[in-house]
N, C-alpha and C positions, 0 to 999 in steps of 0.2 A: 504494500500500500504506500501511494507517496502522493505530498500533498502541491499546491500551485495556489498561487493566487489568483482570485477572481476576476482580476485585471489583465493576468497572463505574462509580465514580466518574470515573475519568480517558476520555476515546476519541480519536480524530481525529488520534492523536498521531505525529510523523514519525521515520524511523530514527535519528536523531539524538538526537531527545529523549529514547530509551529507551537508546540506548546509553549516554546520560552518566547513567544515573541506578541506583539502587541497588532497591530497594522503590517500590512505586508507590506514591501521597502517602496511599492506604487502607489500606495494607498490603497490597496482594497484589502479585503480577507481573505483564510488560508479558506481552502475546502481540499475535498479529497478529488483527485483525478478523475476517481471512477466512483462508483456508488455499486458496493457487492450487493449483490441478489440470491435469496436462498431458495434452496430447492424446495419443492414442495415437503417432502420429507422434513429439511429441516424445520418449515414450518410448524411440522404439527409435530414434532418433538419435542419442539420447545416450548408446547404446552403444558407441559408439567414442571415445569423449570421456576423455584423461586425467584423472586426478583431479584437477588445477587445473583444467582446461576444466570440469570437473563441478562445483567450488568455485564458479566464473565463474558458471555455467549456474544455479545453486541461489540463489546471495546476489543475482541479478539479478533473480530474483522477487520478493525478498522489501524492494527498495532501489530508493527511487525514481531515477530518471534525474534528476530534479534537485537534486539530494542529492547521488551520487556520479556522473557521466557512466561513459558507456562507458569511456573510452580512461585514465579515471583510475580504475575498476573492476580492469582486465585487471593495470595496474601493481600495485595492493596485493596480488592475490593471485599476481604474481607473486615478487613481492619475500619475501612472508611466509615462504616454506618455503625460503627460501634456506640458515638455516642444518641445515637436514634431512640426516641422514646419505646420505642413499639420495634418486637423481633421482625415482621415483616416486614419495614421500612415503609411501606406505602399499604395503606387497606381504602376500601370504598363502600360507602355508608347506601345503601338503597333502602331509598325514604320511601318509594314509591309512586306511582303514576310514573313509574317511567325517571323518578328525577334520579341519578346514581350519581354520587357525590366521590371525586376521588382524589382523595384526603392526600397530599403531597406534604405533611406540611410536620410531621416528624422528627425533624431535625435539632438541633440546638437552637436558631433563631425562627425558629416556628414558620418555615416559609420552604419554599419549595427550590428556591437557589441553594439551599445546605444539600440536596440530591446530589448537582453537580459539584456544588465547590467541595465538599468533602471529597471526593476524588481526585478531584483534580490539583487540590494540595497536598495529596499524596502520591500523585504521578510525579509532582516537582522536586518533594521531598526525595521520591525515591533516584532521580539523577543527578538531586543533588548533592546526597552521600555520595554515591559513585565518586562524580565529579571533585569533593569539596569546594564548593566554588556557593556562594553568597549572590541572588536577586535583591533586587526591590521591585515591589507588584504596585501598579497604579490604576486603582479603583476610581471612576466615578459611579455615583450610587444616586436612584431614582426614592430610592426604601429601602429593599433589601436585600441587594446585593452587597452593598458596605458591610453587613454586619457577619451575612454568612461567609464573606470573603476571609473577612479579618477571622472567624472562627476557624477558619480553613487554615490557617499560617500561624496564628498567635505562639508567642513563646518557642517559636523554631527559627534556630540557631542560623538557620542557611537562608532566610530569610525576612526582610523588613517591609511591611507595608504601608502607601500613601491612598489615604481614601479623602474623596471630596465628596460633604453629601449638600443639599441647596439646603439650608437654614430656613426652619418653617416651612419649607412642603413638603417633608415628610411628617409624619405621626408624633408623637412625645415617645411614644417606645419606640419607635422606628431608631428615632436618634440616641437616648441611648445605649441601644444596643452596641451602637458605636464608641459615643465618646464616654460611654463605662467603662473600659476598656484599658486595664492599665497594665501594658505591657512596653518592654524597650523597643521592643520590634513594631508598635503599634501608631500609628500618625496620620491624626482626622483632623482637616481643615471643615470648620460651615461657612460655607459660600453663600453669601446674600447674591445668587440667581438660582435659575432653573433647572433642570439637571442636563439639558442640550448647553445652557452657558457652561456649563462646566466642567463640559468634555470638551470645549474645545482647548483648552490650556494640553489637556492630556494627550490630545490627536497631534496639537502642535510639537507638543517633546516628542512625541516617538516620529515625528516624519524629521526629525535630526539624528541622523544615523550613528554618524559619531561617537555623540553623547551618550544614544542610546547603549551602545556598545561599552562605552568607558565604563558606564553604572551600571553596566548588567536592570537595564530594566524589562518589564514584563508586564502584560497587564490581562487581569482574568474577568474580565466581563464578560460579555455572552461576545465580544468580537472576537475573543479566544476558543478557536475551535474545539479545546476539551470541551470547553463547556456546552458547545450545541453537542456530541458527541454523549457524553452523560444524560441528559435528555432525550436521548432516542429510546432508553428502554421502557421507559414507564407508558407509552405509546402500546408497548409490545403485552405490558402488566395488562393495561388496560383492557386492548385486545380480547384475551386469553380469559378474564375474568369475567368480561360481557358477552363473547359471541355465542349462536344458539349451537353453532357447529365449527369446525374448521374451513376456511374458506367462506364463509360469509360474512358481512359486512359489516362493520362497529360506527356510528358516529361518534367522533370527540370534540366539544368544544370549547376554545380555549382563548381565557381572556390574555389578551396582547396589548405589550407594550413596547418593547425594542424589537420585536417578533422574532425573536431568539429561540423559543420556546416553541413558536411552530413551527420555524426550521427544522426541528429537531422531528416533528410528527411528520414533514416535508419527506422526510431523506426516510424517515420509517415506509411511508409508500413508497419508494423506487427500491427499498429494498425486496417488495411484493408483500408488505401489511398489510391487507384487506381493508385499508378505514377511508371513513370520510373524514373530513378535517372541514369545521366554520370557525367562526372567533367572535368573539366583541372587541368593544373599544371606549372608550368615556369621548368626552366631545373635543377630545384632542384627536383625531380620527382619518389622519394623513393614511393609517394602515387601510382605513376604510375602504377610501377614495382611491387609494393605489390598487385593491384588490378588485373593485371593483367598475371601475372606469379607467384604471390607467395611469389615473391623475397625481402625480407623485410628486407632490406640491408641498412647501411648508409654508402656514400661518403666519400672522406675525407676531404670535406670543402662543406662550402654553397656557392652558387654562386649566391651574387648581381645580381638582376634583376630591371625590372622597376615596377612589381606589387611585393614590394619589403613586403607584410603583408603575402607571398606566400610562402616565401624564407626561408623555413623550413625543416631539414633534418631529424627530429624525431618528427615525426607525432603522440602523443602520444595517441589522440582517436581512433589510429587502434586500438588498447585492447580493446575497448567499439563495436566495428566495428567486432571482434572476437570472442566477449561476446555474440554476436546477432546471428552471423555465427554458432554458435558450440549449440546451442540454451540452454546457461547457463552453458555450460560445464567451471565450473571456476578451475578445475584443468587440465583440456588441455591447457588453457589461461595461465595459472599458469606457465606451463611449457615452454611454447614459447615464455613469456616475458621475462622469469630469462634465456632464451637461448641468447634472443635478447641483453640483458641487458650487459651479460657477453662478447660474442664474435663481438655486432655489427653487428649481423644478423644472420636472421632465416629463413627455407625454410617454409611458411603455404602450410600444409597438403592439398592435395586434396580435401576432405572431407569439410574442414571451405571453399577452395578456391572456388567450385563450388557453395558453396550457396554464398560465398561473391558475387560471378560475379550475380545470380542472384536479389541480391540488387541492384549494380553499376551495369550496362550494359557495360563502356567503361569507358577512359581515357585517353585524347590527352593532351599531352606533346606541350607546346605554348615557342618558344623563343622570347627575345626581340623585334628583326627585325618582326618577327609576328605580335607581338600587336601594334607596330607604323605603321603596315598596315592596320591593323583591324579598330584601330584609325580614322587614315583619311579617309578610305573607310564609315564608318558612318555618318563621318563628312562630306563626299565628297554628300553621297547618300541621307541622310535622314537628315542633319543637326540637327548632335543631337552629344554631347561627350560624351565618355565612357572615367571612369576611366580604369588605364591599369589590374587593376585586373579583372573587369567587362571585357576588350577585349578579355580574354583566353577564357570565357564564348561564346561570343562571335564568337571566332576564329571556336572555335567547331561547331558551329552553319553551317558555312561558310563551314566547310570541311566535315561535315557527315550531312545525309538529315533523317530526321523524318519522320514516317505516321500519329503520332499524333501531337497536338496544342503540342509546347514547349516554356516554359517558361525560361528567361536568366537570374537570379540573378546576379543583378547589386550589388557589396557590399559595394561600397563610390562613393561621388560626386565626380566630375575629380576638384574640385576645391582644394584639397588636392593635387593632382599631376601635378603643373602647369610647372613643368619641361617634362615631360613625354608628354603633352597636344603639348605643343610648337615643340618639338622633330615631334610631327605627324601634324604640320601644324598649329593646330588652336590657337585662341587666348585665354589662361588661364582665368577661372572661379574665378572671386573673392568673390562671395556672400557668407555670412558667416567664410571667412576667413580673410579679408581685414586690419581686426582691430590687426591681432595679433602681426604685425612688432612692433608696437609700443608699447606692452607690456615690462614690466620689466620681467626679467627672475630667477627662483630659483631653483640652480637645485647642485648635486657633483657629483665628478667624479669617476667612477673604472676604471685606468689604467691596463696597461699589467703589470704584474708581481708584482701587491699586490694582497694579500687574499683577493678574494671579499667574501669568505664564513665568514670572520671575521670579513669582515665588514661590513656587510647585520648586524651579530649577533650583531654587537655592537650598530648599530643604531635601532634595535630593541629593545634591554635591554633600550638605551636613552627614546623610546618613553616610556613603560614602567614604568621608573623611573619617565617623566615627568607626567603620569597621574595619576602614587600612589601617586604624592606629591601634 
């Protein structure tokens, strides 16, 4: 298996080389050459496979044997989901009528990025013993990827991490789950912007080659291919859980926000997954309008929501989502990012649009007032809370009717959003978050109108400095 960029400058390139790396050296993202296909056979064997057997079964396509061996494969994903509330890592709740809730959200920071980033801070850890050699990983965070990243690395020797989260639009737990966080290796700036301002300070360091090389940086957002990679199996959980037989067809719907996450469900059908794939969106909803007209346009502002890890106006896995569409065409991609890039929007071709739509089936656009209905109608019907990002999922459920079993990715506990909770009636979840009021906090600030690109750079150089010395 070898990887290439989206763009097509880079190819030939090993699991290794895309994991430590952030943006591909043209700007686009890594993906794999080829997308493996399983036998029919292998389908339906791998229906009795736990979800780590299915983790094992997935990352072994995609990871050459001499890169990771067998017997040192089996160990990381054994090891990763250790700290998981629950022995099955992932289970799904059937309320009934059809609604099947599938709870992703097990992890340490109660959300469903701890899936991947547990892994994938074990795939680094594990070459970076080999290697002895020291990263720094740079996080921008919407909600909660900051918190399960920094869970992913904390207190590891071979690595240091820089998270930016936007101050005030995430949660009170959202944040922190972050700036709680006291470790040497640990370093959260709050950015008075949004969380597209505040990737771009991050896009700008790694498109300097140089620097990026001198400081060994890295960054594990979903533009790092472990992490679409790690979400392909629970596509597979999913599956396997709901279908009435082998070879017939599951719907999943999944709320999006960088669409990282459907990526992942993306590349599960060209693996020969049987599912249908739709999604939601809050009324930030560029994913919408790209899925469904082409129109791959961004607004001129995000607009605060209550499923507030949603609230993203550049969707940066449409490229990977285009990559699949055009089937590797990485000089068509080439050309409609550096459109996008340049003018803030691009019309997708016919040609990419109709297979995209054959990926995603749909796309409903969910507003606030939505999901504080969606909310209490759950809570009213089947006594049970949904986070608000899980309600958009949800909402879709409510408004378009299935012929197949469908599955509702749930992607955090509502006990993260006990403002949101309260707002639709019920009374806030405190399990697992109870303890953090009384945490000390460490965290700095980027204001409006300094260089945050100078100052990411300089507290990089600092970590740098502190571990040559």
């Amino acid at each position: 298996m070898k990887y290439c960029s989206t763009r097509g400058k880079e190819s030939g390139l090993a699991f290794r080389d895309v994991l430590f790396a952030g943006y591909a050296k043209d700007g686009g993202l890594y993906m794999p050459e080829s997308i493996p296909t399983l036998t029919p056979d292998e389908l339906e064997s791998w229906s009795s496979c736990s979800y780590r057997e299915l983790v094992y079964n997935i990352t072994r396509k995609f990871i050459d044997q001499r890169e990771i061996p067998n017997e040192d494969l089996q160990e990381i994903v054994s090891s990763c989901y250790k700290r998981f509330s629950i022995p099955e890592v992932v289970q799904i709740k059937k309320l009934g009528d059809g609604l099947n809730i599938v709870e992703l959200f097990y992890g340490v920071t109660l959300a469903f990025k701890d899936l991947a980033l547990s892994i994938v801070g074990e795939f680094l850890n594990y070459f970076l013993k080999k290697s002895k050699d020291h990263v720094t990983v740079l996080v921008g965070t919407s909600g909660d990827t900051g918190s399960a990243a920094i869970e992913s690395v904390r207190g590891k020797d071979s690595m240091d991490i820089v998270v930016l989260l936007p101050q005030g639009r995430c949660t009170k737990i959202q944040e922190l789950q972050m700036t709680a966080v006291i470790e040497d290796n640990v370093h959260v700036f709050c950015v008075d912007g949004n969380s597209d301002e505040l990737d771009e300070p991050i896009k700008r360091v790694f498109l300097e080659e140089s620097f990026v090389a001198e400081h060994r940086l890295i960054c594990i957002n979903s533009i790092n291919w472990g992490r679409i990679l790690a979400q392909i199996p629970h596509y597979f959980y999913i599956y396997y859980q709901l279908c009435q037989s082998i070879g017939d067809s599951v719907e999943v719907v999944v709320p999006t926000g960088a669409a990282g996450n459907i990526t992942g469900g993306t590349i599960a059908m060209k693996m020969g997954l049987p599912i249908h794939l739709v999604t939601s969106v809050t009324l930030n909803d560029i994913v919408a309008r790209t899925f469904q007209d082409g129109n791959f346009s961004v607004k001129d502002s995000v607009v605060p929501s209550l499923a507030s890890a949603m609230d993203i106006q550049i969707p940066y896995n449409v490229e990977r989502l285009l990559y699949l569409s055009s089937d590797g065409n990485t000089v068509e991609v080439g050309k409609l990012m550096t459109s996008f890039e340049e003018n803030g929007k691009v019309a997708v071709p016919d040609n990419l649009l109709n297979t995209l739509k054959n990926y995603i089936k749909d796309c409903l656009v969910v507003h606030d007032d939505e999901i504080t209905e969606v909310m209490k109608k759950v809570m009213e019907d089947h006594k049970y809370i949904l986070c608000p990002h899980t309600a958009t999922a949800v909402a879709y459920h409510y408004a378009k009717k299935s012929t197949y079993p469908r599955g509702i990715i749930a992607t955090a506990s509502p006990a993260k959003f006990p403002e949101a909770v309260t707002k639709a009636g019920g009374v806030p979840v405190t399990k697992g978050i109870d303890h953090l009021e009384s945490l000390p906090t460490q965290f700095e600030c980027m204001a409006k109108g300094q260089d945050w690109y100078v100052m990411l750079k300089n507290k990089i150089k600092a970590i740098s400095s502190k571990r040559k010395g």
